[in-house]
C-alpha positions as CSV (number, residue, x, y, z in Angstrom):
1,X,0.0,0.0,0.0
2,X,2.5,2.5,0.9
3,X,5.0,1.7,-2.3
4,X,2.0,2.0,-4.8
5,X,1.1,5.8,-2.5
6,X,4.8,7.0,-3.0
7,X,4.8,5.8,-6.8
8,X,1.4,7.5,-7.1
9,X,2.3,11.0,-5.7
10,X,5.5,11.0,-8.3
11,X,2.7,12.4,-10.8
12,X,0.3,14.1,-8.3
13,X,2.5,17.0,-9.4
14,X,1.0,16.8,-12.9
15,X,-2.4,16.5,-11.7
16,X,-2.1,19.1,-9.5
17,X,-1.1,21.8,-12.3
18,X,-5.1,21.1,-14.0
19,X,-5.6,23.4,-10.8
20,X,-5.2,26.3,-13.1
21,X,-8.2,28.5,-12.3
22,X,-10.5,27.7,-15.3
23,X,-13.7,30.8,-14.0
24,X,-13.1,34.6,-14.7
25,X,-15.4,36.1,-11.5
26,X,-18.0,38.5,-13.2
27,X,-17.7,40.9,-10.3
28,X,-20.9,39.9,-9.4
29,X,-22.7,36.9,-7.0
30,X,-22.1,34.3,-9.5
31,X,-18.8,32.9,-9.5
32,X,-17.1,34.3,-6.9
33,X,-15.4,32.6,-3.8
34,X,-17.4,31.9,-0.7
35,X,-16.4,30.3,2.6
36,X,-18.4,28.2,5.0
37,X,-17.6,27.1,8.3
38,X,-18.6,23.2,8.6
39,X,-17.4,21.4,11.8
40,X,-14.9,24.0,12.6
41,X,-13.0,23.3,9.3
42,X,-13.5,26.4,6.3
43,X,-15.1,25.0,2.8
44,X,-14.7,27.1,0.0
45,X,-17.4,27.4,-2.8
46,X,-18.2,28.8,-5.7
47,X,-21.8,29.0,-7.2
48,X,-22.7,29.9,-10.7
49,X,-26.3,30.6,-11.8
50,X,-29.5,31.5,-10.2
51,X,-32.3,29.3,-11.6
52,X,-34.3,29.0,-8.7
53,X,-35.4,24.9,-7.8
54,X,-32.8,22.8,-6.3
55,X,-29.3,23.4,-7.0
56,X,-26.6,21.0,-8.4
57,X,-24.0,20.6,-6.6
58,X,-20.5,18.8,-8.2
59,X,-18.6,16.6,-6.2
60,X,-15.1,16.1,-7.6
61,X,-12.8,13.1,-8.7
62,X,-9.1,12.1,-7.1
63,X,-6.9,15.1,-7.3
64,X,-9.5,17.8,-8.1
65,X,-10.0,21.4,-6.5
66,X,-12.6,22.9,-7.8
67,X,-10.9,25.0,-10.5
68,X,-11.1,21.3,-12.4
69,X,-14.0,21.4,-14.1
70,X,-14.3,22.4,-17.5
71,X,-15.8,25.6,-17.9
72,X,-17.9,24.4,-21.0
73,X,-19.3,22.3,-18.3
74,X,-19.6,24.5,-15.5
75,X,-21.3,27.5,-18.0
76,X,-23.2,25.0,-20.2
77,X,-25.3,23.1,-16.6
78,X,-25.4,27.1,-15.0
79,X,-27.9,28.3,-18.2
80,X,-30.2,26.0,-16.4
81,X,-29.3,25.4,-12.8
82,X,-27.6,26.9,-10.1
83,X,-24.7,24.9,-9.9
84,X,-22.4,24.6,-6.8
85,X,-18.9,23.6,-6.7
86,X,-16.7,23.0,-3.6
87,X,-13.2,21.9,-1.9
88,X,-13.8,19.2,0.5
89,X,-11.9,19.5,3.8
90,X,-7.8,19.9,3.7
91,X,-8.4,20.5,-0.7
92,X,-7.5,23.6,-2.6
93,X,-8.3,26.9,-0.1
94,X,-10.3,24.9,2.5
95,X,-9.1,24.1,5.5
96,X,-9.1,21.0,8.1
97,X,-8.2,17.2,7.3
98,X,-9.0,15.1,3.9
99,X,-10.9,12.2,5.2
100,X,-9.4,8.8,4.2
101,X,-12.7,7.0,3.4
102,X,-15.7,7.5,1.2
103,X,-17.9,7.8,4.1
104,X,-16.4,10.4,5.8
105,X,-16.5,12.3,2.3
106,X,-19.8,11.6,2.3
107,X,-20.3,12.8,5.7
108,X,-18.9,16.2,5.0
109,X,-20.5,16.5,1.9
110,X,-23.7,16.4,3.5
111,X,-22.9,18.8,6.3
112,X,-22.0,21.3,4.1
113,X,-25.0,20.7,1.9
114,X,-27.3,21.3,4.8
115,X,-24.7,24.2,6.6
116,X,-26.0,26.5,2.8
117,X,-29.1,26.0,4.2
118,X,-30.4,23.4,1.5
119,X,-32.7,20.8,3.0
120,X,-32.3,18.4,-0.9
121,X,-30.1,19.6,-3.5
122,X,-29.9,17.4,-7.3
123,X,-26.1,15.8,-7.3
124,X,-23.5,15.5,-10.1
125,X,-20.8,13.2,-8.8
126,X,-17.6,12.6,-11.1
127,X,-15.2,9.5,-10.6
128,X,-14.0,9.6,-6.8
129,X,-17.0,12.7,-6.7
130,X,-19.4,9.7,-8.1
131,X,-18.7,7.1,-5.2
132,X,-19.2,9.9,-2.7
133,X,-22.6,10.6,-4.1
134,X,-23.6,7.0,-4.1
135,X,-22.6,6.7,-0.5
136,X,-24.3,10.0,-0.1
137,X,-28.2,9.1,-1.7
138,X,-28.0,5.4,0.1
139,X,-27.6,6.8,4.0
140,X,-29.4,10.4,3.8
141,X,-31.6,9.9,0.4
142,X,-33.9,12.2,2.1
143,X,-30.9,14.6,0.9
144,X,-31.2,13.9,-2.8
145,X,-33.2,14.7,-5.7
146,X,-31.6,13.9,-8.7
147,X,-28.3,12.1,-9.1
148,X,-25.5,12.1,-12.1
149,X,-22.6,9.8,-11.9
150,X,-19.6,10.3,-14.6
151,X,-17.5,8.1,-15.5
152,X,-17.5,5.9,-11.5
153,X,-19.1,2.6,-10.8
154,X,-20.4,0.8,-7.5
155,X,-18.5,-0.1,-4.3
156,X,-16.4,-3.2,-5.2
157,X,-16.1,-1.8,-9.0
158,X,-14.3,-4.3,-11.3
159,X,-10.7,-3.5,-12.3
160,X,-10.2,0.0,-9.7
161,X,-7.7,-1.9,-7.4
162,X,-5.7,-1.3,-10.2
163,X,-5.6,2.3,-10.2
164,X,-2.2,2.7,-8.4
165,X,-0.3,1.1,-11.3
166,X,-2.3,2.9,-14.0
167,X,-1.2,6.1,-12.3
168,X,2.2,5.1,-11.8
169,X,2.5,4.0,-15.2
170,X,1.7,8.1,-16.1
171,X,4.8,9.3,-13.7
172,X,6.9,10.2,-16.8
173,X,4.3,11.9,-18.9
174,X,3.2,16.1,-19.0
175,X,0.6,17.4,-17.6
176,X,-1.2,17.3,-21.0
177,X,-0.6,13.9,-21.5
178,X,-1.5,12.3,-18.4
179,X,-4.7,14.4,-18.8
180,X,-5.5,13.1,-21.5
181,X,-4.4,9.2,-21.2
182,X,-6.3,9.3,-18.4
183,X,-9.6,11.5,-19.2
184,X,-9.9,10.4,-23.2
185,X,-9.9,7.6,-25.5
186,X,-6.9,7.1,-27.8
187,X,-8.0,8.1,-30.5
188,X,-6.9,11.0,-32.8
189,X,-10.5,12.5,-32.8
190,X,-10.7,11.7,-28.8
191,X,-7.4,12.9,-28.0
192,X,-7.8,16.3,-30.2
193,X,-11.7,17.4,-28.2
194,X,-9.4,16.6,-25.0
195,X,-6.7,19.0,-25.7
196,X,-9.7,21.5,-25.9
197,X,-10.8,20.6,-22.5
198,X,-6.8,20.8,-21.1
199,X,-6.6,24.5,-22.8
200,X,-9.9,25.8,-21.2
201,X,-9.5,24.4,-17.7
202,X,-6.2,26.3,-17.9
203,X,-7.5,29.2,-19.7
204,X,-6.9,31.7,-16.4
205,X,-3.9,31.6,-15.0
206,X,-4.6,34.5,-11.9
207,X,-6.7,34.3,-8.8
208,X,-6.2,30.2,-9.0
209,X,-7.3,28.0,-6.4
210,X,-4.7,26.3,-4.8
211,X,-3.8,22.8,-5.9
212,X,-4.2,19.8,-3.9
213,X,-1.6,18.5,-1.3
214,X,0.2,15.5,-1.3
215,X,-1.1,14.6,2.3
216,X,-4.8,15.1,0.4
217,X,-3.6,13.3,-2.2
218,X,-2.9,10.5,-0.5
219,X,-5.9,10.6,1.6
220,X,-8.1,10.6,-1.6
221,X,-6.2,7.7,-3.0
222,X,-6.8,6.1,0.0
223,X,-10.3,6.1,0.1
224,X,-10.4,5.3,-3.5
225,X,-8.6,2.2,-2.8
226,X,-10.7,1.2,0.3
227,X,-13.8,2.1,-2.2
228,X,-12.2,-0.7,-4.7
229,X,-12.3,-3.3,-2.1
230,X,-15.1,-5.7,-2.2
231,X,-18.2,-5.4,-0.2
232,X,-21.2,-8.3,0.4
233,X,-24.0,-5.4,1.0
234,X,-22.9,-3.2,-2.0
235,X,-25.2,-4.6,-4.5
236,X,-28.3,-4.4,-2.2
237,X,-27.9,-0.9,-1.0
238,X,-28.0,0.0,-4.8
239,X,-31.7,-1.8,-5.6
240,X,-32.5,0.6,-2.3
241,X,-32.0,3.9,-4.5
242,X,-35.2,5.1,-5.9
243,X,-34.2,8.5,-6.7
244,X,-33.5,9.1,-10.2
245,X,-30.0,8.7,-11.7
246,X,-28.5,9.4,-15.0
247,X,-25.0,7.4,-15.7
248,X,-23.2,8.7,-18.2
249,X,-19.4,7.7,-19.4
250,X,-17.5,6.9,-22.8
251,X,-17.0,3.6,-24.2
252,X,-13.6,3.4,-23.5
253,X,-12.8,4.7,-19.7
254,X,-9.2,4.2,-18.4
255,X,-9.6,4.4,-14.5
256,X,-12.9,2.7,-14.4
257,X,-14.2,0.0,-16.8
258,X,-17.2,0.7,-18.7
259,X,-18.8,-2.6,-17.2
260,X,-19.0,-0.7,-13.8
261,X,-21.8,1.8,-15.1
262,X,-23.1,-0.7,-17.1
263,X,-23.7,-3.1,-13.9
264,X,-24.7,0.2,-12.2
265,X,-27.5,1.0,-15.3
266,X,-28.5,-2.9,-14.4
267,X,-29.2,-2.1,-10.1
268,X,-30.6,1.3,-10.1
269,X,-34.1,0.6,-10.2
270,X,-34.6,4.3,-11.7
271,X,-31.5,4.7,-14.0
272,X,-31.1,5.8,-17.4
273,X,-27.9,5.4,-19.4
274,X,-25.9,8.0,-21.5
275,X,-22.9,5.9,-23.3
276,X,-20.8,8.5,-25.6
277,X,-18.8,7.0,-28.5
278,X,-15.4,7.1,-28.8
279,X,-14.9,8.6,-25.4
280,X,-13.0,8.5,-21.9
281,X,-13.1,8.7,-18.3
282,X,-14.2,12.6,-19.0
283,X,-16.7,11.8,-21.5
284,X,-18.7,14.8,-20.6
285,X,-15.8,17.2,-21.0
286,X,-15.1,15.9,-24.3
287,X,-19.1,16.4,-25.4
288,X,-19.9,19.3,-23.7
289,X,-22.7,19.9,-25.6
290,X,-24.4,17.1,-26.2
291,X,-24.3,16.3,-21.6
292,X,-25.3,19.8,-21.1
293,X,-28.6,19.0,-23.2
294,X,-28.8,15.1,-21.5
295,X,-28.5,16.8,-18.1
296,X,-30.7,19.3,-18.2
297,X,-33.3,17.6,-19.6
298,X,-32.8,14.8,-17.3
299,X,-32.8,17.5,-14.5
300,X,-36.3,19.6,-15.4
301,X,-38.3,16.1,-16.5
């Protein structure tokens, strides 16, 4: 455990530099950096939109602050609703410890969801951000409204123990690269929509958010790895989500193989399934467009 942490954090450097801040503040309410105090540690957030109904709120893979997300993204799901992004404790600005286990992620996510004031909020969780929320709807559904996993699969998922090595395997690659080995497919076609992504994610290079430690880091992994482990109960805690969940992912997803949302598609009792062709881990950032549409329909119907 320990050899395949130090081999991973030789390219949590790499990862870290995505932290480029990717969101111009219009001067205004939307977009700017907020604090909260939840259980004496400071979150920061940033909201974008003001559409009224219950916000999204994003909750971010391994490695992200939320200066991540693709701006096509971010701008594309605020035209419809208020969407909410956040550093979880000990990543990016906000203060205290990274927990080392989905639960307590899940924990925290929750606090701060209710510390806004919000009594249900609609989810979108991303990888890592995509277990959370699945941990999240099963032990406070009351929480939820609406849930959208990218690119993750269920506790126990098929082939993530093997994370570690992929990552290590990316130790002597750019930032670029590792992005987009990682996020896309191989392809030419896949490979030039992700260098799109990379360039507006790092469009801003002032006011960034700070990037993610290496204790964080770790902690994340961590918790990812504990999340890979197998578990008897997994399976059955799914069939007990009845809240409605889009899954959507490419056909060809590095960290997480595409028969984890496919077996997730087959236990949600109220799943739908959006499989993009010729895409990654990041499908959504490569299709902007087209998940922008899928989401907010998915979100108003």
């Amino acid at each position: 455990m320990k050899q395949v942490i130090k081999g991973v954090l030789s390219i949590a450097a790499a990862i870290m530099i995505l932290s480029a801040s990717a969101f111009a503040s219009d001067g205004g309410k939307n977009g700017k950096t907020k604090t909260v105090v939840v259980d004496d540690a400071k979150l920061v957030y940033r909201t974008y939109g003001d559409k009224g109904g219950l916000p999204l709120v994003l909750f971010a893979p391994l490695g992200f602050t939320m200066d991540d997300w693709d701006p096509a993204v971010i701008n594309g799901l605020a035209k419809n609703s208020t969407v909410i992004v956040f550093d979880n404790k000990g990543v990016g600005a906000s203060s205290g410890k990274t927990p080392a286990t989905i639960g307590e992620m899940a924990q925290d996510a929750a606090s701060f969801i209710k510390t806004l004031g919000y009594s249900k909020v609609d989810i979108l969780g991303f990888s890592m951000g995509g277990f959370v929320a699945q941990e999240l709807i099963e032990t406070q559904p009351q929480l939820v409204g609406k849930l959208i996993l990218v690119g993750t699969g269920p506790q126990g998922s098929e082939g993530l123990s093997e994370i570690g090595q992929k990552l290590q395997g990316a130790a002597t690659l750019s930032p670029e690269e590792v992005f987009l080995v990682g996020f896309f497919s191989p392809s030419d076609y896949s490979r030039g929509l992700g260098k799109a992504s990379f360039d507006r994610i790092q469009a801003k290079k002032e006011g960034r958010d700070p990037a993610i430690s290496k204790e964080s880091f770790t902690a994340e992994f961590t918790a990812v790895l504990g999340w890979a482990a197998q578990s008897p109960t997994a399976i059955e805690k799914a069939k007990s989500v009845s809240n409605p969940v889009l899954i959507v992912d490419g056909n060809y997803d590095f960290f997480i193989p595409v028969v984890n949302p496919l077996k997730l598609y087959q236990t949600l009792p109220n799943a739908r399934l959006l499989m993009l062709p010729d895409a990654g881990h990041a499908s959504f950032f490569q299709y902007p467009d087209i998940f922008v549409q899928e989401a907010a329909n998915f979100l108003k119907n």
